[in-house]
C-alpha positions in Angstrom: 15.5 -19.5 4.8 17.7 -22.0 6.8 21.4 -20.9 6.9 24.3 -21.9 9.4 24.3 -19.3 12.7 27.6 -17.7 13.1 28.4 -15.1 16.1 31.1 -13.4 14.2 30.4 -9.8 13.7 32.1 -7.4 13.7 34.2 -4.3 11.7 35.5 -6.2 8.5 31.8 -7.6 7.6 30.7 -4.0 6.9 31.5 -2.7 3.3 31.8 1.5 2.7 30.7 2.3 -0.8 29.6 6.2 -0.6 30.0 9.1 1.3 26.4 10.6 3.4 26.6 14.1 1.9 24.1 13.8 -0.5 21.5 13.0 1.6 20.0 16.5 3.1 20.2 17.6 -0.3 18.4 15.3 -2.2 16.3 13.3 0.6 13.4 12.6 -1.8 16.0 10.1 -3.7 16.7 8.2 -0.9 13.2 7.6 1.4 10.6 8.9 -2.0 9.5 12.2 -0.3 9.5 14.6 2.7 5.6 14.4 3.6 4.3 11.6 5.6 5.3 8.6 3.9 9.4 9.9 3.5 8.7 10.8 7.5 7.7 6.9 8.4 10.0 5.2 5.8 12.8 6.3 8.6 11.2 4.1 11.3 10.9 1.3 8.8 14.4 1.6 8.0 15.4 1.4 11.8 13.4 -1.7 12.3 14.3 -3.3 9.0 17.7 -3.5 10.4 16.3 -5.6 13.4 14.3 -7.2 11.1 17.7 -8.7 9.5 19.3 -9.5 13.0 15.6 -12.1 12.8 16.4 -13.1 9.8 19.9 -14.0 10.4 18.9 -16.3 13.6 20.1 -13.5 16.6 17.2 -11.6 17.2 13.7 -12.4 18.4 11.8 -9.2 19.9 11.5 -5.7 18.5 10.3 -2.8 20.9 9.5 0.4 19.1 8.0 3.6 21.2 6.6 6.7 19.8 7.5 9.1 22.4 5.6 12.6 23.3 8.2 14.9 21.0 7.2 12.8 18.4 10.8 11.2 18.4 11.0 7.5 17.9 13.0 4.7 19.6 13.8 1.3 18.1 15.2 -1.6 20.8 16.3 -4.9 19.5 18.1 -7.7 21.2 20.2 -8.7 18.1 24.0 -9.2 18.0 24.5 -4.8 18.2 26.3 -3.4 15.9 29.6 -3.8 15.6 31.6 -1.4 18.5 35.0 -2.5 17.1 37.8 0.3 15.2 37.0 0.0 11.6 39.8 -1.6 9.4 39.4 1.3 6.7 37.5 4.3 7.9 40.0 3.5 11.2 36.9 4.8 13.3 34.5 2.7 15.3 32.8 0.6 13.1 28.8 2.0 14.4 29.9 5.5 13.9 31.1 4.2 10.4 27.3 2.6 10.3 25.8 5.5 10.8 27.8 8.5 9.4 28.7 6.7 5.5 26.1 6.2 3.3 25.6 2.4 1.7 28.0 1.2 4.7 26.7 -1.7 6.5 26.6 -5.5 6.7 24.1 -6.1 3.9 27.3 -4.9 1.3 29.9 -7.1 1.8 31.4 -9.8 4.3 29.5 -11.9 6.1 26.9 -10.0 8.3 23.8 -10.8 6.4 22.9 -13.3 3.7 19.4 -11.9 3.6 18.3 -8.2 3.9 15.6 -6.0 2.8 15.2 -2.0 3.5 15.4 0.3 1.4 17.9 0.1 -1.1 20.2 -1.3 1.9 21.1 2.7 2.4 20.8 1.8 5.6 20.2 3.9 9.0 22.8 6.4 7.9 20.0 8.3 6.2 17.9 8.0 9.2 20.9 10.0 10.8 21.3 12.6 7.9 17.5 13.4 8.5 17.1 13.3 12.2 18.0 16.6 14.3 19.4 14.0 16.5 20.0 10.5 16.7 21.2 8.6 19.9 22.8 4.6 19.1 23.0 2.2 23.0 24.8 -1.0 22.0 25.2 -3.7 24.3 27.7 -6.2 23.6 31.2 -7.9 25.3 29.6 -7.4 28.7 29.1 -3.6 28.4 26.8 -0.9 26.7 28.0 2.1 24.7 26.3 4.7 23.3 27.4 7.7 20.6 25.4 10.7 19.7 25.0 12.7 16.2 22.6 15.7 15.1 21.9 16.3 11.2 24.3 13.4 10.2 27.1 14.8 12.0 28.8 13.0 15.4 28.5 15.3 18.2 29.7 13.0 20.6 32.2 9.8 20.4 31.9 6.1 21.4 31.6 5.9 25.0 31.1 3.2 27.7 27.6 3.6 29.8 28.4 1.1 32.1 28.3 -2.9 32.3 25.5 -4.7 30.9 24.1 -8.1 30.3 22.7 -9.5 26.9 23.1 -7.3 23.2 21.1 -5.4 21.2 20.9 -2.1 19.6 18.7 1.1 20.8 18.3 3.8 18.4 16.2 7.2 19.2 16.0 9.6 16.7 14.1 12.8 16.1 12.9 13.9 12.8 14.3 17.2 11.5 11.9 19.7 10.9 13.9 21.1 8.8 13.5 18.2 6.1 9.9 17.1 7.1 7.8 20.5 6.9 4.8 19.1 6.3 4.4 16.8 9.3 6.7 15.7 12.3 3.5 13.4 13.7 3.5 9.7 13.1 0.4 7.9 12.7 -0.1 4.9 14.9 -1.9 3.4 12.4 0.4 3.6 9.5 3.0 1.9 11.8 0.9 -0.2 13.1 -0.4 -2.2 10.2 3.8 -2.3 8.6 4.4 -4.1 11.9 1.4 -6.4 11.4 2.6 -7.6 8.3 6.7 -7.6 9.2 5.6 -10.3 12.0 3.2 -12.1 9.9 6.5 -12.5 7.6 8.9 -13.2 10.4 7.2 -16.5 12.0 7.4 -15.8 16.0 9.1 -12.7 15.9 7.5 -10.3 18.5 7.0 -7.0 17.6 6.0 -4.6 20.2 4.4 -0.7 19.2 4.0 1.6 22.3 2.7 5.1 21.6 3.4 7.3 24.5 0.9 10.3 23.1 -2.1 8.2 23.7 -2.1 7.1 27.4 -5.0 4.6 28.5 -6.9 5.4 32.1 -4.0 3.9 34.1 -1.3 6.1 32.1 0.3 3.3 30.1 0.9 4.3 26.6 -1.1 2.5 23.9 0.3 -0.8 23.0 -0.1 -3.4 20.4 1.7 -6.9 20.7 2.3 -8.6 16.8 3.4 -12.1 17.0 2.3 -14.9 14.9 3.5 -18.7 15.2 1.5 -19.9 12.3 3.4 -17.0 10.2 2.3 -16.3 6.6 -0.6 -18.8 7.3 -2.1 -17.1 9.8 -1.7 -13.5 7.5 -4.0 -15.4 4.9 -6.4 -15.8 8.1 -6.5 -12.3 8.9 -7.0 -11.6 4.8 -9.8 -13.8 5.1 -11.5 -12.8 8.3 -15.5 -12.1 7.8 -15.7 -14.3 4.6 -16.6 -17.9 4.3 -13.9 -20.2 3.4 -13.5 -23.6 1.2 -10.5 -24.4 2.4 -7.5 -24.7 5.9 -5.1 -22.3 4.7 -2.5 -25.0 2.5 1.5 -24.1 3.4 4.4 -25.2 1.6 8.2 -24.0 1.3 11.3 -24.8 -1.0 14.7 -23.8 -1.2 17.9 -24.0 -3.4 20.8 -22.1 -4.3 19.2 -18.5 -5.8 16.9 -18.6 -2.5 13.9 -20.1 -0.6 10.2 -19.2 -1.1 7.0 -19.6 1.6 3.6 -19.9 0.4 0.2 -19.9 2.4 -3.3 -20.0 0.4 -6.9 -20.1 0.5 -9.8 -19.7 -1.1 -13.1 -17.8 -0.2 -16.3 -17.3 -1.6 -15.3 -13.5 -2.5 -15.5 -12.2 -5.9 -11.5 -11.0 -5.4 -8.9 -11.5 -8.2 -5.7 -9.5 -6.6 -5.7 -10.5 -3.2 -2.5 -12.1 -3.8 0.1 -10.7 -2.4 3.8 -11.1 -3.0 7.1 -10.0 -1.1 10.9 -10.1 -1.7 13.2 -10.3 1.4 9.9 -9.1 3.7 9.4 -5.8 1.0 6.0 -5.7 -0.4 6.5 -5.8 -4.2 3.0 -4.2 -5.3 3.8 -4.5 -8.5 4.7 -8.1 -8.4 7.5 -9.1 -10.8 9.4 -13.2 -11.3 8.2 -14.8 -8.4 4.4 -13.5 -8.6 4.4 -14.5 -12.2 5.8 -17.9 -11.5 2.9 -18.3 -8.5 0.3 -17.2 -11.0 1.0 -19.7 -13.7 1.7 -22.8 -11.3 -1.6 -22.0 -9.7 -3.5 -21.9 -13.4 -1.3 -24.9 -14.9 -1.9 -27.4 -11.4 -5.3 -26.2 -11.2 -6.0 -27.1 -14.6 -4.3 -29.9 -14.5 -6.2 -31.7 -11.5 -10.0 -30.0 -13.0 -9.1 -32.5 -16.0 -7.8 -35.3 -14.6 -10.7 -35.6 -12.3 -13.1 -35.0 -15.3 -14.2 -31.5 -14.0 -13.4 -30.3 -17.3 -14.3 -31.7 -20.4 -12.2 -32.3 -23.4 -14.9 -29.5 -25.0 -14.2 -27.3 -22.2 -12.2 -24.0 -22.5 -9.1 -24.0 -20.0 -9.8 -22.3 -16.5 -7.8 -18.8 -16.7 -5.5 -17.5 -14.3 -8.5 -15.1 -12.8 -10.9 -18.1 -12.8 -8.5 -19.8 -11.1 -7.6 -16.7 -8.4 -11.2 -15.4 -7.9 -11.9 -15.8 -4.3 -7.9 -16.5 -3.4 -5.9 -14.9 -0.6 -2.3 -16.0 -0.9 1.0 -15.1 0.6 4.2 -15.3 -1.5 7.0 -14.6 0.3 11.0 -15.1 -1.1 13.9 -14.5 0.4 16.9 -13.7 -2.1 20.6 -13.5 -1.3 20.8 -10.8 -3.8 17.4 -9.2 -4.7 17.5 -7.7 -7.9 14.5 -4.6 -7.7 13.3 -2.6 -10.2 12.1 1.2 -9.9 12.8 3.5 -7.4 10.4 2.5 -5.1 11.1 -1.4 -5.1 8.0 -2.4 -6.1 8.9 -5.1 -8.8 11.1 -8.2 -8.5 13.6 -8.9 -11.6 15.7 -12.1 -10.5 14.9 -14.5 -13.3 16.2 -17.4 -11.2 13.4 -17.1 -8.6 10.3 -17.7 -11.2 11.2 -21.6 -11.6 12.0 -22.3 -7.8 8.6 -20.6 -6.8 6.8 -22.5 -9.8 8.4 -25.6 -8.9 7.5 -25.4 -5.3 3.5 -24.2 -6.1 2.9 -27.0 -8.5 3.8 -29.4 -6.2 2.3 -27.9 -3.1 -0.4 -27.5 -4.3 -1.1 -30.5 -6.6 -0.4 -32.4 -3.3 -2.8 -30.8 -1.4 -5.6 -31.0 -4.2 -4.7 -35.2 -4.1 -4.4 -35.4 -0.4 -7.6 -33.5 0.1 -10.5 -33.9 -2.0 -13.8 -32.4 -0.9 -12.2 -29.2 -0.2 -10.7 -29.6 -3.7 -13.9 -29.7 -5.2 -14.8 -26.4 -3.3 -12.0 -24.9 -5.5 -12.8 -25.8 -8.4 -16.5 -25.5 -8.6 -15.6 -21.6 -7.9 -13.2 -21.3 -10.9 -15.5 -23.5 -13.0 -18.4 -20.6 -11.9 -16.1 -17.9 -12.6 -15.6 -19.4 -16.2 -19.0 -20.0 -16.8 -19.2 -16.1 -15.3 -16.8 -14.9 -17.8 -18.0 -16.3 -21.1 -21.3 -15.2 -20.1 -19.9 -12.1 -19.9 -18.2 -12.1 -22.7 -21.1 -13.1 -24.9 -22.6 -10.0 -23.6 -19.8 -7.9 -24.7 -20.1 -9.1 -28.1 -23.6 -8.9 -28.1 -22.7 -5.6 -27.1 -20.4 -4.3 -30.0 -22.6 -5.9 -32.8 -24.9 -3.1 -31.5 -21.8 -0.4 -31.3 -22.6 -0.1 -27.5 -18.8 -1.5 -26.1 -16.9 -1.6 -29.5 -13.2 0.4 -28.6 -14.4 3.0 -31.4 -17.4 3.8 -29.6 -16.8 6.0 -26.5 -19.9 6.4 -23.9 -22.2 9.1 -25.6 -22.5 10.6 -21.9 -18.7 11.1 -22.3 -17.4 14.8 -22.3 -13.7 14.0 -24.4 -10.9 16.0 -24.6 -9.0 17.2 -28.4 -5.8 15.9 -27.3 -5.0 12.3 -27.8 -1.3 12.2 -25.8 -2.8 10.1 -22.4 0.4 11.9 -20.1 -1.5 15.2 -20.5 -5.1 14.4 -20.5 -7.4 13.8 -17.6 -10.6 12.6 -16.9 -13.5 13.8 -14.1 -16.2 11.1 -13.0 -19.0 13.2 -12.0 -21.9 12.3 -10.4 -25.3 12.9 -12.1 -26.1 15.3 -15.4 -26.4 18.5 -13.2 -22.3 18.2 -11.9 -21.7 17.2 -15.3 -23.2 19.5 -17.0 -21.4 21.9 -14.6 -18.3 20.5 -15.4 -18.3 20.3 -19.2 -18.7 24.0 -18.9 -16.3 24.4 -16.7 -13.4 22.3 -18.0 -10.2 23.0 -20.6 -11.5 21.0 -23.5 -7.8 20.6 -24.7 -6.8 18.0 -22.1 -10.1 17.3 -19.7 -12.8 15.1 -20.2 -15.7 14.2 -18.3 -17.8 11.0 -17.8 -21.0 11.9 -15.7 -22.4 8.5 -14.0 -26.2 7.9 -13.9 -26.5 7.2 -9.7 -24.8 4.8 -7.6 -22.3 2.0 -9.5 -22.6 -1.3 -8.4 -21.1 -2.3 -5.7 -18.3 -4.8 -7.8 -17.6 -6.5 -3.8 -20.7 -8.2 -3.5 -21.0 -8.5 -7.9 -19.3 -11.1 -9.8 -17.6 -10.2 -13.4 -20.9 -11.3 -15.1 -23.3 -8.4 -13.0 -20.5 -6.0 -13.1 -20.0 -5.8 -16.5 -23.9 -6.0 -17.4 -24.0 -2.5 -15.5 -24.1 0.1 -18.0 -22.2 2.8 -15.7 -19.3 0.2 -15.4 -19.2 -0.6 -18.8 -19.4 3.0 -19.7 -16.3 3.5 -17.3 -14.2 0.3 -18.7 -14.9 2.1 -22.1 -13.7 5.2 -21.2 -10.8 4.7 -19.4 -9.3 2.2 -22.3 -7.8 -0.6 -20.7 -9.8 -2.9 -20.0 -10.1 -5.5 -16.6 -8.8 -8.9 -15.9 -6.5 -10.8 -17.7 -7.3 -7.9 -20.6 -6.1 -5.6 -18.9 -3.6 -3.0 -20.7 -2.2 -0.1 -18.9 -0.7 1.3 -21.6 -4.1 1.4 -23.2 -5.1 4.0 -20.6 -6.5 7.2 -22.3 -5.9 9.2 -19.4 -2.8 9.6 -16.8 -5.2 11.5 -14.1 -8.4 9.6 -13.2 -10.2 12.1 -11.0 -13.1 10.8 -9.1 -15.0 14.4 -8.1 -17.9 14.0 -6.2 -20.5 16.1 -3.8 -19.0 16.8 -0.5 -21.9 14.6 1.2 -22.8 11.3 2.6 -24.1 10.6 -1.0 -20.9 11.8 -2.6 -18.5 9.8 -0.6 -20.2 6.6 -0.6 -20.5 6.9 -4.7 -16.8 7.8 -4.3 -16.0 4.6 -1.8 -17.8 2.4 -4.8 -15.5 3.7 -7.3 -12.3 3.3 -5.0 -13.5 -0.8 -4.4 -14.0 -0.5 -8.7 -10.5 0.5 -8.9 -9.3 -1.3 -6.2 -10.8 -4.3 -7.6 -10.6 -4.2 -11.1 -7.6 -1.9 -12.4 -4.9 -1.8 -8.9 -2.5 -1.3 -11.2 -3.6 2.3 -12.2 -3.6 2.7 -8.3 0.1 1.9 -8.4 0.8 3.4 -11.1 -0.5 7.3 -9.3 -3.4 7.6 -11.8 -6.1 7.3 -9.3 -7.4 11.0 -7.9 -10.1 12.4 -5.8 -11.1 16.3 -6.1 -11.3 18.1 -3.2 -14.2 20.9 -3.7 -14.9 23.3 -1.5 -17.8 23.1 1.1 -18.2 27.4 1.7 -17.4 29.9 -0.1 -17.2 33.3 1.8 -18.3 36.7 0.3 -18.8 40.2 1.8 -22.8 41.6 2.4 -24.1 44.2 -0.1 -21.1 43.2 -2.3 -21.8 44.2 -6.1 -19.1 41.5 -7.1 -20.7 38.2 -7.9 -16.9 36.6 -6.9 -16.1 34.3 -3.8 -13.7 36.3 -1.7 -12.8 33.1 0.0 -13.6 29.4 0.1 -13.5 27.1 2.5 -12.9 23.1 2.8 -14.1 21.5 5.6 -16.0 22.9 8.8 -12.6 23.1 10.5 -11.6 25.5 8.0 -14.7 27.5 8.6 -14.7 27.1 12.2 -10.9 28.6 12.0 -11.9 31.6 9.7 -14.9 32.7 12.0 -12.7 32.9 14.8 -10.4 35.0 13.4 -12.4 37.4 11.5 -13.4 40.2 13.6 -16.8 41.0 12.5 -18.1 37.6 10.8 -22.1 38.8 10.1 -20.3 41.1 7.3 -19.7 38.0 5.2 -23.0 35.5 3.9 -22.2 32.4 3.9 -22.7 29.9 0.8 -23.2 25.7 1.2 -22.5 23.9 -1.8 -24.2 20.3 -1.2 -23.5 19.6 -4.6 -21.1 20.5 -7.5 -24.1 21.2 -9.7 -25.0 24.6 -7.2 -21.7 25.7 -8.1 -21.2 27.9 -11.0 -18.7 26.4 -14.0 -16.3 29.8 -13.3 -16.4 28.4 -9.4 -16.2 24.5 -10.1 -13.2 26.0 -12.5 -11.2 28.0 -10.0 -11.5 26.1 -7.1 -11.6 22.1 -8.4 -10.5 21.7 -12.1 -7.6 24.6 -12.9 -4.4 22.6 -12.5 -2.4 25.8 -10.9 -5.4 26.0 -7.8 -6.9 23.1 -7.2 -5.9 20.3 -4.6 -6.2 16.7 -5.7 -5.5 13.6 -3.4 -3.6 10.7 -5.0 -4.9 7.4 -4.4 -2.2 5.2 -3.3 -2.1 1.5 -1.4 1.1 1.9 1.2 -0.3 -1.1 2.8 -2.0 -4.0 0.4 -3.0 -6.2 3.3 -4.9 -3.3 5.3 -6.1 -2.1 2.0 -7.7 -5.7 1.7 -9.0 -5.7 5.1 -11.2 -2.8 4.3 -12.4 -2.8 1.0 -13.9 -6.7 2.4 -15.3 -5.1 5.6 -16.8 -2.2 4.4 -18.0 -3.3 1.0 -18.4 -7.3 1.0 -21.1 -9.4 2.3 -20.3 -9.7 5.8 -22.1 -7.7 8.1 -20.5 -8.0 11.5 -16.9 -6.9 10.6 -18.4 -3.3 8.8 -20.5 -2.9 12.3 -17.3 -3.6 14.0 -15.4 -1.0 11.7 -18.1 1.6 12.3 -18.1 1.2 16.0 -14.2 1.6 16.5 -14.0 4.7 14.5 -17.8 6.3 15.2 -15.7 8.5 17.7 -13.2 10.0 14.9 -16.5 11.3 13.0 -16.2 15.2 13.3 -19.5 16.2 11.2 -22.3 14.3 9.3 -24.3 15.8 6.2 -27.4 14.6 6.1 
């Protein structure tokens, strides 16, 4: 977003609104929770602020190191904050920064006219949830530094020394008495955000060092993001392994409300929702004005150029909007002077005035490019006109279908289990694999809110399987059925009979690839019940533990993983008292044992399917599932050393 450069900095360009106290009280409100993702939400926030010294024209390079303590440290060479006395908190104006919740340069004055983090709260609560936290700022020839611990400053503004250049260090260490769960960042978490922040920033270098993982010589591990083709070379990397129709096509606008960058290309990929949008560099998953205005420029122009080229036919239905997008990875990026977010989690984007500017700009690109570039043209839309031709043959099928009662909305899958209550917030539903775990399950379950859908074998493999195969499979259709909402531009969330989706499978190689299928299914077809937290995987147990020459028929203990059982033999004293019992399969368990250990909401442990990172998300579900073999071989061989234990 071009906007005029100005040096000025300083104290009166940072707003106070609130005082940091509530913070350690309530730190869920402020970075979503205390486990892992809360925990690397506070690097993000560090960096987002360098992020905005790029996006304000003064900053070009962003080193962060993970250090051995787990603490992390975030150098920039922006303008540094502000070192000057404060005109109202009469303090210096970092320690103001850093000690005063919503106080910063995103609020008021004229430090940024475009900022993202997280609810501009700032690095404040970085401070209220870091046992320490150490700010270096060098600026007007000299470097100062001031120290705090849980929030609170422990030691004033002081000069270092003399110093060349400016830019802000912060190192901070996690408090471990917020973050009990974990204190350990995972490179790859971080990793992948920085990925995408440089792909958004065009030729902003972003440098991640991880001291914990040294190579041979003793360096610390180190990956260098920095992309001069931008948001055209992220639809590259979205695209890498599949065969394209098209160069990536680029185009920007801007006005008053904003500006807006779009890269796009198609592929031969069966993928409707590899589109992905962001507001001031924040990945709205759940899209919101300026995704909708992308979607229905791309239909309209699309449309548009398929009949004025005689493509279509007067007699010819309209391509829709997932005709149109089937194959498509696309970057929409906008940059808003004042974002307007909705939720807690900033996931949906509500300024109204963005929709025409980014439908304004997409028609044009895009009908330009279409003009300018023919053959390719044809390329895109031969593979909407297929995925029409795909979806009516579809849905002939599903009203062949319902003459027969087989997919009519009264007529639930007779394999499916239901439960009495009809109130979708309390009910759940367990896809089983095979009659044996289901019938092991129906036995098992609460009838009042559980239901279960046993699935006859592997489900197709939806990456490789247009809309016409997938929905000819009777396991998918079975599962479309059950759930309620439906797929595509059908799709209804609120028509969801169940708020828990539990995918509960053998704990085998069998079992987790039928569970990988199911992920790509939902991945592919219904992401919006990812984002929404209804997507779960059961986590039964591989041993159970009981004592020789017992009379009891109970489990005295069970056991996970072979971690879990390697941990327990070692501290038992005399392990040949107990007999050990393998469950390769849900069905060997008894419905009391499936019941107490998988299904009974107070016990059991269920992981919640969620997509912190869309673009990585992307990047796997095509290497692992789609047609490509090279990048899954590539995938394997990278990771073949994290493998712990295979069941064969």
């Amino acid at each position: 977003m071009a906007q005029a450069k100005s040096n000025h900095y300083d104290g009166s360009d940072i707003q106070v609104l609130k005082e940091l106290e509530p913070v350690r009280k309530r730190p869920g409100m402020y970075i979503g929770s205390t486990g892992p993702r809360g925990l690397h939400h506070l690097v993000y926030e560090v960096v987002d602020n360098a992020v905005d010294e790029a996006l304000a024209g003064f900053c070009d390079k962003i080193d962060v190191w993970i250090h051995e303590d787990n603490s992390v440290t975030v150098v920039d060479n922006g303008r540094g904050i502000p070192i000057d006395r404060h005109p109202v908190e009469k303090i210096p104006t970092v320690e103001v920064v850093l000690t005063v919740l919503h106080a910063g340069g995103k609020f008021g004055g004229e430090g940024y006219k475009v900022s993202g983090g997280l609810h501009g709260v700032g690095v404040s609560v970085v401070n209220a949830l870091s046992s320490r936290l150490e700010v270096y700022v060098k600026r007007d020839d000299g470097e100062y530094a001031i120290f705090f611990e849980r929030g609170k400053t422990v030691k004033k503004l002081h000069k270092v020394g003399a110093a060349k250049g400016t830019g802000t260090t912060i190192k901070f260490w996690p408090d471990p008495e917020i973050f009990t769960e974990t204190l350990v960042f995972e490179y790859e978490t971080l990793m992948n955000r920085f990925r995408e922040m440089a792909f958004l920033n065009k030729n902003l270098k972003i440098v991640l060092n991880d001291e914990r993982t040294p190579d041979e010589s003793g360096a610390p591990k180190k990956e260098v993001f920095q992309y001069a083709g931008g948001i055209q070379d992220f639809v590259k990397f979205l695209n890498v392994g599949k065969e394209t129709l098209n160069k990536p096509i680029y185009f920007e606008a801007e006005n008053e409300d904003g500006a807006v960058d779009v890269a796009m290309q198609w592929s031969t990929s069966y993928s409707t929702n590899s589109v992905l949008a962001f507001a001031n560099n924040i990945n709205t998953q759940e899209g919101g004005t300026h995704l909708d205005g992308f979607k229905q420029a791309v239909t309209r122009t699309i449309n548009d150029y398929a009949r004025s080229k005689g493509f279509l036919k007067d007699k010819d239905n309209n391509l829709s909007g997932d005709d149109t997008r089937e194959g498509l990875a696309a970057i929409v990026s906008v940059k808003l002077h004042e974002p307007q977010f909705e939720g807690q989690t900033k996931t949906k984007l509500g300024n109204t005035e963005i929709r025409s500017l980014v439908q304004t700009a997409v028609t044009q690109g895009l009908a330009e490019f279409l003009e300018e570039n023919p053959k390719p043209a044809k390329r895109i839309i031969d593979k909407a006109t297929q995925a029409l031709k795909a979806r009516e043959a579809a849905r002939l099928a599903r009203e062949r279908s319902r003459k027969t009662g087989a997919l009519d909305s009264f007529t639930l899958p007779g394999k499916l289990a239901d439960c009495s209550s009809k109130d979708a917030s309390l009910s759940e539903i367990f896809i089983v694999e095979g009659d044996s775990a289901g019938g092991s399950a129906k036995q098992a379950r609460d009838r009042k809110f559980q239901a279960i859908l046993p699935l006859r074998g592997k489900i197709l493999n939806v990456e490789r399987a247009g809309l016409h195969r997938a929905l000819s499979s009777e396991t998918i259709s079975a599962l479309i059925t059950a759930i309620g909402t439906n797929i595509g531009e059908d799709f209804d969330a609120e028509q969801a009979r169940y708020h828990r989706i539990i995918i509960m499978t053998d704990a085998d190689v069998d079992g987790a690839h039928i569970r990988t299928l199911l992920l790509t299914f939902f991945y592919r077809y219904m992401p919006e019940l990812i984002n929404l937290g209804y997507i779960y995987i059961a986590q039964p147990p591989l041993y159970g533990l009981k004592k020789k020459n017992s009379r009891s028929i109970k489990i005295d203990k069970y056991l996970f993983n072979d971690n879990a059982l390697r941990k327990e033999f070692a501290e038992l004293e005399d392990p040949d008292k107990y007999d050990i019992q393998r469950y390769k399969g849900l069905g060997e368990m008894d419905p009391h044992q499936l019941w107490e250990t998988t299904m009974e909401p107070h016990t059991r442990t269920l992981l919640q399917v969620s997509i912190e990172n869309a673009s990585e998300a992307e990047r796997v579900v095509s290497d692992l599932m789609g047609d490509q073999v090279e990048p899954r071989k590539e995938f394997i061989q990278k990771r073949a050393k994290e493998v712990r234990f295979l069941d064969i």
